[in-house]
Every structure is written in structure tokens, then in C-alpha cells.
N, C-alpha and C positions, 0 to 999 in steps of 0.2 A: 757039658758046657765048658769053652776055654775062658782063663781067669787072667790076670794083669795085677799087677801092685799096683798104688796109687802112693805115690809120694808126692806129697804139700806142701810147697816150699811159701806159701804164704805169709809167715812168721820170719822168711830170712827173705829170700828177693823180694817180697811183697816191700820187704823196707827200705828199699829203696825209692819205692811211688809214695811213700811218706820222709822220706828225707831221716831215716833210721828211728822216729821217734812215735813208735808203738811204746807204752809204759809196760811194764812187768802184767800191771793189772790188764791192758790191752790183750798179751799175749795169752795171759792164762784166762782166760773168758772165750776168746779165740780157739786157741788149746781145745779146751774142755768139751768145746760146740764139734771140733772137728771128731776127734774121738768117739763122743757121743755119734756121730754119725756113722762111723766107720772108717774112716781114716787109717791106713793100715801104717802108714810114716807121718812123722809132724816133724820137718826142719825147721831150727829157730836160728834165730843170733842177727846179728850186722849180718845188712847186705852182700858185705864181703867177706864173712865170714868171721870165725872167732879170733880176734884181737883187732877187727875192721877200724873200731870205731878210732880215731883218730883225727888229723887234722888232713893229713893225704883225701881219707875217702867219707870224710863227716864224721863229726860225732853221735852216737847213738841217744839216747835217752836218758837209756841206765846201762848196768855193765851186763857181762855176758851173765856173768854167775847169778843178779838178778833176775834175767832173764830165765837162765835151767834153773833157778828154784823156783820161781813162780811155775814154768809150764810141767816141771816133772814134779809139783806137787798136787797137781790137777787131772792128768790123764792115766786112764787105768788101761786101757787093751793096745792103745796106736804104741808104736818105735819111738823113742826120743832121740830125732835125730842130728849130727850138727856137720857145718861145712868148715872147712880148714884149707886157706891157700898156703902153700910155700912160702916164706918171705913177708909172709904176714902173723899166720900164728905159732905158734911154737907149744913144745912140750908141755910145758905145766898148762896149755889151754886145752889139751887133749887130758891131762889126768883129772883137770878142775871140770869137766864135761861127763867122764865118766864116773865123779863123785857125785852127781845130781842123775844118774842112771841113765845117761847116754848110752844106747845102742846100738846106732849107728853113725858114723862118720866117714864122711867125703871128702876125698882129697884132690882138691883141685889145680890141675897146671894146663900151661897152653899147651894147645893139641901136639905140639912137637916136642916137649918137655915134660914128661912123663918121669924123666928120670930124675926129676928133682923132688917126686914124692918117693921115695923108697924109704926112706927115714919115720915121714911120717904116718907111711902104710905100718911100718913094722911095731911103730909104739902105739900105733891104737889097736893094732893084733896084742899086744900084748898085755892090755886092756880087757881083753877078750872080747872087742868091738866088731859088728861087720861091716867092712871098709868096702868102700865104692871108689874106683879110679875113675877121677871125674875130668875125660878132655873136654876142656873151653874151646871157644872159636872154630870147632869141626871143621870148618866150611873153609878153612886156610889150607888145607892140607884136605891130599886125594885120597880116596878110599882104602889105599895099597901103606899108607903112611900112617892115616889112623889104627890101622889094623895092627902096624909095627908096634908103636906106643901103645898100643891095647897088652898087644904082646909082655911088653916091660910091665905094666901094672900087674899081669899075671903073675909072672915070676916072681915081684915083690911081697905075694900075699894076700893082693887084693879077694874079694871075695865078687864082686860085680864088676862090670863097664859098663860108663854111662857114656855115650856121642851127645852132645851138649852143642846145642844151637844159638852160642850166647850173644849172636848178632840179630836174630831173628833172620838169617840169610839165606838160607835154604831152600830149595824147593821139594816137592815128595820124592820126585826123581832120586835128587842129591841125595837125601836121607835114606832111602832106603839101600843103595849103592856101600854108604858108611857101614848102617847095621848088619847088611847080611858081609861085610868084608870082615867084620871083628867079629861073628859069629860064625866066621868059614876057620877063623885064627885062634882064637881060643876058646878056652871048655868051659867058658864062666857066663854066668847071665847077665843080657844086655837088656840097658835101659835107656832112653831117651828124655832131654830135658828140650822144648822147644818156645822159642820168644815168637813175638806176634806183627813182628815189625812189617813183615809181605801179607798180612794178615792170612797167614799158612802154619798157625801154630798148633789147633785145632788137627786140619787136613796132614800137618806133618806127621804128629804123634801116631795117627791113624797108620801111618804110610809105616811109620815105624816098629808097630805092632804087628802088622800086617808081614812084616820081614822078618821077623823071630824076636822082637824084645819082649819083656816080657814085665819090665815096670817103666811107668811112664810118671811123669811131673807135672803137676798143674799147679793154680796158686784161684783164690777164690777173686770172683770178679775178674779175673787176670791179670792180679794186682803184683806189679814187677818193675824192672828196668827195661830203658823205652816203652815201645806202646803195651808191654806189661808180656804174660805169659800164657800158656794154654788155659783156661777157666775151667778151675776143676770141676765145677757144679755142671759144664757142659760138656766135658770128655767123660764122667759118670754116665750123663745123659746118652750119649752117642755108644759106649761100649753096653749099655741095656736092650737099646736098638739091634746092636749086633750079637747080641746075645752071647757076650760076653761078661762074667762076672766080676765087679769090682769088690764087692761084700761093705760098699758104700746107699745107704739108702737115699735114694733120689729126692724126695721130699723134705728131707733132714739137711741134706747137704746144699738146694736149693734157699733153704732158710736160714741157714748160715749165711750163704750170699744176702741175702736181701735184709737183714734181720740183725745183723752182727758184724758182718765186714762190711757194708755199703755203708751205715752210717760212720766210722772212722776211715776214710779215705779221703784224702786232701783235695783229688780230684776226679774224673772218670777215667780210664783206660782209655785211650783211645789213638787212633792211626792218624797222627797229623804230618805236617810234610815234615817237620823236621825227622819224629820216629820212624816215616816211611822213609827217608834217606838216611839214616841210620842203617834199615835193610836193606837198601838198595847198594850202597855204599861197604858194608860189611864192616861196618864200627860196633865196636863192643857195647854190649847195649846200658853197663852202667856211667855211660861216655854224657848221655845226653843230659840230665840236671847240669854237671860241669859243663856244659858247653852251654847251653841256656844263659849262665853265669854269668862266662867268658866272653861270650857275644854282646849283653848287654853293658859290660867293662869297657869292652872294646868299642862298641858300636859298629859289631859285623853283622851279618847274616849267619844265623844259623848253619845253614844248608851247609855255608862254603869252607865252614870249620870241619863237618864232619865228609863232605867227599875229603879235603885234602888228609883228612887223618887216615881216610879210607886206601890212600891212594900211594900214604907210607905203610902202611900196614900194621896201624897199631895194636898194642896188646893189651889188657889188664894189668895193671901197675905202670901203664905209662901216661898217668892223668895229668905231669907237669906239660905233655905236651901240649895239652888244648892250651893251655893260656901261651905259650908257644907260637903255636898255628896262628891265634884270636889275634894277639900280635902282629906278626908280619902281616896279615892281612889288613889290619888295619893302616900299616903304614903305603899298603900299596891303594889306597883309597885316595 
């Protein structure tokens, strides 16, 4: 039987579809249930990773260190794992992550900026962490491109690549195209993170497995930014079918869903038109709460915020521009 990691980002993108405010006690109840399941990875922290919380991209709850004490004092067999962008978090949030027994750490840049994690591959190597090069926005960049920046994470140290579908944009086509190009390029194992915005988050992951990765990312419910992420309780379900082993027990992890993450959830997951133009459009998918926001500030449409942010080709860390965009648009009204 072939096998697949299962990485949980529930505890970190999931907080974003709560607007960063899971409590310590939230997380490690969460925690505890996924492990208990089988959970092979548990990611925690701000949606945007370690030093997220702020006024740029919301304030969390509580702090990170809250956070890894609560959840790394609760799980015994899953990874403790955390994400770190460039320009967001810095060194002492890598050494304050591996004091709470962080094991793995993701370092995240846009898919054409790879080389602005070398720094912080090499301090959580140093950590004795296993580092995952985490490209954002795939879908910006052609197969031959991702492969290149795959390339740079290898040389840095990384120990994984992940092709990361942070628009929900993709099709299985496109995805599978990515995987097998950074698996033609380097000797490292590929994983896949996919959003739900074309409602292809599911059928992606599938496509992606199917082309050599060999861990995938879900979040429970599909609890995420825009219309949320693959539903881990149903990518389990679907790789049992395929008779593929996740070493997640299917009735455990279903009960988490229903039992444990469905009652704190602010709202349902769901494909509405702004999320589906979101995927349509190829905006980053922690775009939409802010734009939500800014439309109502403004008194624009949704839609017309996120094609035209679509159409400069915005990135992660460029959220001063929806209020931007919200603006001139409303003076063209």
C-alpha cells in the first residue's frame, strides 16, 4: 500500500476564517483531537505565520508563544509544526518555536522569491528543524520557474518543496505540470497545499499525489482563507478509497470535524462569488476578509476590488493595496 503525509494547517490558515482568534485553549483541544487521530503534522500560529499578528494582517488572540505552549503541551505522536514568511518573522520566532519543540518549519516566499528564505532555511536547520520551502501563488509562475526556485530552496537546505496554491487557482492540469517539474529538478520530497476557491482543492491535491508528492495539506472543515482549504476529514476519506495510507483513522478525524471544529467556526466554508472570484481572478486567498472590509468602507463591490488586484498581480504583503484599489473605485462611481 502507498502512503502520503497529512499536514493540518487548521490551527494556522484555519485562522484566518476566524479572523486569527482561536484561544490557546481553542488550539490545544484542537491539537489534542487531531493527534489523537493521527495527524502526522499539526501547523499552528497567525494565519500568516509567526510574528502575523499585527495591525497589517489582524491581531491574533493571544501570542504565538501562547499558542506553542498550549498545543506542544498537549500532543504526544503528530510534528509541531510552524510557518514563517520573510519580512514577517524573524529569528528569535524560529528559536522561541523551537523552545516549545517545534519540528517543523515552513518558510514561505512568493513563488519567484525563493531567495529571500536562505536565511531563514539555514537558522531553523540549525535548530535541527525540518524545513519545508514553501512557494506561494504557484499559479504566477510556469512550471520551468517553479522548478528553478525549487532549485534555490534545495541548495539552501531545505529538506521538502511544497507548490502551494494560495489563490485557490489552479486546475489539476496546472498542478500536476508544477509537481512533476520540481520533481524532474530536485532530489527532495514534494508536497502540495491547495485552496478551494474553483472548488478544485479536493480534485487538486489528488492530481498532485498522483504526480509524485508525497505530502499533502488539508485543514478540518476546510477551514481557511477564501472559500477555505482541502477538508482534511475528506482527503483521509478519498486516499482510503484509493487505498492509500494516511495512518489517520477515518471515524476519529470525521469527529473532529463535526464534534470539535464545526462548533468554533464563525461561519461555513463556503464558494461564494466573491471567493469564487478570488479563484477566478488569482488573488491571494488571505485578500478577501480585507476586501470585504474595504468594500464596505468604500461602498464598492466586492468582485471589482479583487479582479482589479487580480489584474496587477498582487502578492502577500501587499494588503495596503485593497484599500487602494476600494478607493479609486469608488471615486470612479
Amino acid at each position: 500500500m502507498s502512503q502520503v503525509r497529512i499536514i493540518d494547517t487548521t490551527l494556522r490558515d484555519g485562522m484566518h476564517a476566524v479572523s486569527h482568534q482561536f484561544s490557546p485553549d481553542d488550539m490545544a483541544t484542537i491539537a489534542q483531537s487531531l493527534d489523537e487521530a493521527g495527524i502526522d503534522t499539526i501547523e499552528i500560529g497567525h494565519g500568516d505565520g509567526l510574528g502575523g499578528s499585527s495591525f497589517q494582517y489582524g491581531f491574533s488572540k493571544a501570542t504565538d508563544e501562547d499558542y506553542l505552549k498550549a498545543v506542544s503541551s498537549v500532543i504526544k505522536k503528530a510534528k509541531l509544526d510552524v510557518l514563517i514568511l520573510p519580512g514577517i518573522g524573524i529569528e528569535s520566532d524560529i528559536e522561541r518555536a523551537a523552545k516549545y519543540n517545534a519540528k517543523v518549519v515552513r518558510v514561505a516566499t512568493h513563488v519567484t522569491e525563493a531567495d529571500i528564505g536562505e536565511q531563514h532555511i539555514k537558522i531553523a536547520k540549525s535548530y535541527g528543524m525540518e524545513v519545508v520551502g514553501f512557494l506561494m501563488m504557484s499559479h504566477m509562475a510556469p512550471p520551468e520557474k517553479v522548478a528553478e526556485q525549487a532549485k534555490l530552496f534545495e541548495s539552501y537546505g531545505a529538506d521538502m518543496i511544497y507548490v502551494t496554491d494560495s489563490a485557490g487557482a489552479m486546475v489539476p492540469s496546472q498542478v500536476k505540470a508544477r509537481i512533476e517539474a520540481v520533481k524532474a529538478t530536485v532530489q527532495l520530497p514534494v508536497g502540495f497545499h491547495g485552496h478551494n476557491n474553483l472548488g478544485l482543492a479536493a480534485g487538486n491535491s489528488i492530481a498532485a499525489f498522483e504526480a509524485g508528492a508525497t505530502s499533502i495539506d488539508g485543514t478540518i472543515k476546510g477551514l481557511g482563507a477564501g472559500a477555505g482549504n482541502t477538508p482534511t476529514e475528506v482527503l483521509v476519506a478519498i486516499f482510503d478509497k484509493l487505498n492509500v495510507n494516511t495512518g489517520v483513522d477515518l471515524y476519529k478525524i470525521m469527529d473532529v470535524a463535526e464534534d470539535i471544529v464545526a462548533p468554533r467556526m464563525h461561519r461555513p466554508q463556503v464558494i461564494d462569488r466573491a471567493s469564487l472570484t478570488l479563484g477566478w481572478a488569482g488573488v491571494y486567498g488571505s485578500f478577501l476578509l480585507h476586501t470585504y472590509r474595504a468594500a464596505q468602507k468604500f461602498n464598492v463591490e466586492p468582485r471589482d476590488i479583487l479582479v482589479e488586484l487580480g489584474r496587477r498581480k498582487t502578492v502577500g504583503g501587499q494588503e495596503d493595496l485593497i484599500i487602494e484599489v476600494a478607493y479609486e473605485l469608488s471615486n470612479k462611481k
